[in-house]
C-alpha positions as CSV (number, residue, x, y, z in Angstrom):
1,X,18.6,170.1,-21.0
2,X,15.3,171.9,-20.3
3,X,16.5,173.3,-16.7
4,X,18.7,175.9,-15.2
5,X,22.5,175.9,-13.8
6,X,21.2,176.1,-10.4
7,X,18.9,173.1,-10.7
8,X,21.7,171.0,-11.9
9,X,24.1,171.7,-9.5
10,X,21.1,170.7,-6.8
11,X,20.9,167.2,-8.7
12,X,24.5,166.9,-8.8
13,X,24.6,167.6,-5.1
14,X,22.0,165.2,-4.2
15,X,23.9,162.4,-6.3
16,X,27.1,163.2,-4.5
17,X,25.4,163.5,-0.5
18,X,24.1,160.2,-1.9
19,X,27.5,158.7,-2.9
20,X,29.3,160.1,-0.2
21,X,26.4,159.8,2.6
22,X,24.3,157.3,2.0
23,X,20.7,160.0,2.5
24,X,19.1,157.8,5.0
25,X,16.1,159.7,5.1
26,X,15.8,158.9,1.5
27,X,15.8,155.1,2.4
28,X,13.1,154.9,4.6
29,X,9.3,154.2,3.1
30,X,7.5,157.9,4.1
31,X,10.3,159.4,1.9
32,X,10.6,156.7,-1.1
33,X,8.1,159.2,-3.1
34,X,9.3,162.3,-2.2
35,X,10.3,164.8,-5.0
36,X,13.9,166.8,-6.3
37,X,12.7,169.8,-5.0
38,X,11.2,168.6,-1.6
39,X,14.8,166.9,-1.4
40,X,16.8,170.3,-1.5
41,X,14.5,171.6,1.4
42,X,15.9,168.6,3.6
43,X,19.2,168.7,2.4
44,X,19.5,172.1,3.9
45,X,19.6,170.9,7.0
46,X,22.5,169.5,8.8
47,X,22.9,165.5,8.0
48,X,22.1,164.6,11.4
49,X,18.7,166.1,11.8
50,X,18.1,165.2,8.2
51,X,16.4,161.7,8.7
52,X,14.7,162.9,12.1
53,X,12.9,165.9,9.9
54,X,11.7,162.9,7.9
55,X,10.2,160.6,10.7
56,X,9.0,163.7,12.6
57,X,7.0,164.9,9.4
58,X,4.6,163.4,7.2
59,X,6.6,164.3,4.6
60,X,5.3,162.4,1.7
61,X,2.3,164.8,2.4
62,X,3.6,168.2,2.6
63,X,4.6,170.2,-0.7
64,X,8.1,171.3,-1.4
65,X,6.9,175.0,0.2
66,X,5.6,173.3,3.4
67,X,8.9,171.8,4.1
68,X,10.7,174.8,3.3
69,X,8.2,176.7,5.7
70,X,9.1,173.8,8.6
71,X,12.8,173.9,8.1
72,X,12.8,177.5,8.3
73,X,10.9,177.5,11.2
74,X,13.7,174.5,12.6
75,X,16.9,176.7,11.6
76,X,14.8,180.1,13.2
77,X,14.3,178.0,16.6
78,X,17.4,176.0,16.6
79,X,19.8,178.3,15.2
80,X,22.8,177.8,17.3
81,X,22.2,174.2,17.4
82,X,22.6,173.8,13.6
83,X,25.3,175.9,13.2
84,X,26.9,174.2,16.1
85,X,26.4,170.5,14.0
86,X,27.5,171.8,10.8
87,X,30.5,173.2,12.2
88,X,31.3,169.4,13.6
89,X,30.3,168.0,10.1
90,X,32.8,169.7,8.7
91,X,35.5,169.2,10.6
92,X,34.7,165.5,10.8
93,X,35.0,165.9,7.1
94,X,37.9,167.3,7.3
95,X,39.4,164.7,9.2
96,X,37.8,161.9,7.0
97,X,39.7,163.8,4.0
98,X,43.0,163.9,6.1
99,X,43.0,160.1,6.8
100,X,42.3,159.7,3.0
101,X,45.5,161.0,1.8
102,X,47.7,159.9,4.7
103,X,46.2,156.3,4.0
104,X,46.5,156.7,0.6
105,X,50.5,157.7,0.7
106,X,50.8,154.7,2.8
107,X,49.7,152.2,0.5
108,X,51.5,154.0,-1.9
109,X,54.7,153.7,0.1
110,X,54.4,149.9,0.9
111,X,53.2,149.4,-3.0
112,X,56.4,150.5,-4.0
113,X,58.9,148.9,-1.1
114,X,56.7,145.9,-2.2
115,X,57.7,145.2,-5.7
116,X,60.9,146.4,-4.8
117,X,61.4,143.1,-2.6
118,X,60.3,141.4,-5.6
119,X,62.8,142.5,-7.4
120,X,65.2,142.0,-4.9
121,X,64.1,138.0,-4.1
122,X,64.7,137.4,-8.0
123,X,68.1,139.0,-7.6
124,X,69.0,137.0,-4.5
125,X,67.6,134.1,-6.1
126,X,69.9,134.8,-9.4
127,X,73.0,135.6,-6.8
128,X,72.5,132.4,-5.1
129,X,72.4,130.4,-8.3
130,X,75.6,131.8,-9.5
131,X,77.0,131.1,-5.7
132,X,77.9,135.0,-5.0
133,X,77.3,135.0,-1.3
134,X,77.9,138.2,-1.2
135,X,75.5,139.7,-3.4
136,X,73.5,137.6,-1.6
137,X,73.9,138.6,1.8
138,X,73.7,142.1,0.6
139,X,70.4,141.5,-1.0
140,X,68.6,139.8,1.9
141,X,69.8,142.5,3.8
142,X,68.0,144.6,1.5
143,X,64.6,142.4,1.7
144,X,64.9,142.5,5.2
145,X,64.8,146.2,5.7
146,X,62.3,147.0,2.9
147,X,60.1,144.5,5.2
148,X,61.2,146.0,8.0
149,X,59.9,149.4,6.8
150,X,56.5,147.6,5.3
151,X,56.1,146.8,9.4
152,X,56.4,149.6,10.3
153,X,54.0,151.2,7.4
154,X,51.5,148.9,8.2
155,X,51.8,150.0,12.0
156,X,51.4,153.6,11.0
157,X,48.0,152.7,9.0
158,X,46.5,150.7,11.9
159,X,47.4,154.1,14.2
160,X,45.9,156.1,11.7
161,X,42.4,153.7,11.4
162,X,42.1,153.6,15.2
163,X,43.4,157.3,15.7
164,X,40.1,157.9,12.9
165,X,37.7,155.2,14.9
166,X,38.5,157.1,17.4
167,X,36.9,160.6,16.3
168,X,34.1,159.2,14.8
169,X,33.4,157.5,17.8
170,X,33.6,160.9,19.8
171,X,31.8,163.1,16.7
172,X,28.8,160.0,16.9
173,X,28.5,160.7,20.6
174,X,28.3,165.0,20.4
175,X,26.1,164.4,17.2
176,X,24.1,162.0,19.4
177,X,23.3,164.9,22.2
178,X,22.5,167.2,19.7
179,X,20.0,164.9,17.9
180,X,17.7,164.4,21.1
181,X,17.9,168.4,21.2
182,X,16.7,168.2,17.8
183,X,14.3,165.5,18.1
184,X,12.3,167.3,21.1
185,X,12.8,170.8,18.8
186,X,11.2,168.4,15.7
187,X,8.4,167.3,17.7
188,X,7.1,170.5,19.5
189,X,7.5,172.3,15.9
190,X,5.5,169.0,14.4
191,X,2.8,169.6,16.7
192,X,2.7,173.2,16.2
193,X,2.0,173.0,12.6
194,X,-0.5,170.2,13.0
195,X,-2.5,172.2,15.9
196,X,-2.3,174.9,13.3
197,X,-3.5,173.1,10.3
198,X,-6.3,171.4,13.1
199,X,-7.1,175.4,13.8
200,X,-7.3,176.4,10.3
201,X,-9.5,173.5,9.1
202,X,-11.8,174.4,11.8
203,X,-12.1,178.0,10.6
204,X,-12.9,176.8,7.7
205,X,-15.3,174.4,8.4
206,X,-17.2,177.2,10.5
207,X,-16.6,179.4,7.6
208,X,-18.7,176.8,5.0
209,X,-21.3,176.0,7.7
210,X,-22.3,179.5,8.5
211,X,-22.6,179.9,4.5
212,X,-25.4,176.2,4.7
213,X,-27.4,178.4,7.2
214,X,-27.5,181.6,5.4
C-alpha cells in the first residue's frame, strides 16, 4: 500500500476506537466529512472530551493543523484534567477487561455442568428403564447438584453485572464533572481562536485597504 507503518497503525486504531467505542463525535453531522488525519488530532484527546471538541468547533472547517493547534492548546490548559480522565479511562477499561474473562469462565463453567446434566438425564432415563433405582437415585442426585452449582453460577454472573453497572455508573458520574470542566475550558479556548481569527482578518483587511488608497 502507498502509505507508511505509522499511518496504518492510525487507521487500524481508528477502526478499533470505532469497534470498541462507538466515536460519537464521528456520528454527529459537523463531523460526517471530516478527514483520517483531522480524526487522529481528535483521537488524541481523552474519549470523553472527544465529542465536546467536536460540537465546540467548527470542525468540518478547520484543517488537520488547526485542530492539532486547538488540541494542543486544550491538553497545554487542561493538563491535569486530561491526564486525570485518561487515567479513569483506563482503569474503567481495565475493569471492563476483568468482567470479560470472569464472565467468560462463567459461561464456560455452566456450559460444561450443562451438557453434563444432559448426559446425566439420558443415563437416568436409561437406569429407570432397566428399573435400577439405584443408579437412578445416584444419578438425580447428580443432576441435582450440577443444577445446584448452575444456581449458584448464574448468581455469581448477576454479582458480577451489577458489581460492573455499578462502576460504570460511578466512572459516568466523575467523567460527568470533568466534562463540564472541559466544556467551559472548550468554549473559552473556542472563543479565543475565533477572536483571534476576527483580529487577524481585520489586520488584514486594513492591510488591503491602505494598499486601495496608495
Amino acid at each position: 500500500v502507498q502509505f507508511s507503518p505509522r499511518t496504518a497503525q492510525n487507521y487500524m486504531r481508528i477502526h478499533k476506537e470505532y469497534e470498541e467505542n462507538g466515536l460519537n463525535f464521528l456520528k454527529t453531522q459537523a463531523s460526517a466529512d471530516l478527514g483520517y488525519s483531522q480524526v487522529v488530532e481528535i483521537l488524541s484527546l481523552p474519549k470523553a472530551m472527544q465529542e465536546e471538541f467536536v460540537q465546540q468547533n467548527n470542525v468540518a472547517e478547520m484543517s488537520a493543523r488547526d485542530i492539532k493547534k486547538a488540541v494542543k492548546d486544550i491538553k497545554a490548559e487542561n493538563q491535569e484534567l486530561i491526564t486525570k480522565m485518561q487515567t479513569m479511562e483506563k482503569t474503567m477499561e481495565k475493569e471492563k477487561s476483568r468482567f470479560d474473562v470472569e464472565s467468560g469462565k462463567k459461561d464456560k463453567e455452566i456450559e460444561t455442568l450443562r451438557e453434563k446434566t444432559k448426559q446425566l438425564e439420558k443415563a437416568k432415563a436409561d437406569a429407570e428403564k432397566n428399573r435400577d433405582k439405584v443408579t437412578a437415585k445416584a444419578v438425580e442426585d447428580a443432576i441435582k447438584d450440577n443444577k445446584e452449582k448452575m444456581e449458584t453460577l448464574e448468581m455469581e454472573k448477576k454479582s458480577l453485572f451489577e458489581r460492573l453497572d455499578f462502576i460504570e455508573k460511578k466512572h459516568e458520574e466523575e467523567i460527568e464533572t470533568l466534562k463540564k470542566q472541559a466544556i467551559a475550558d472548550s468554549k473559552a479556548l473556542a472563543e479565543k481562536i475565533d477572536k483571534e481569527k476576527t483580529a487577524e482578518l481585520m489586520k488584514n483587511k486594513e492591510v488591503f485597504d491602505n494598499r486601495l488608497k496608495q
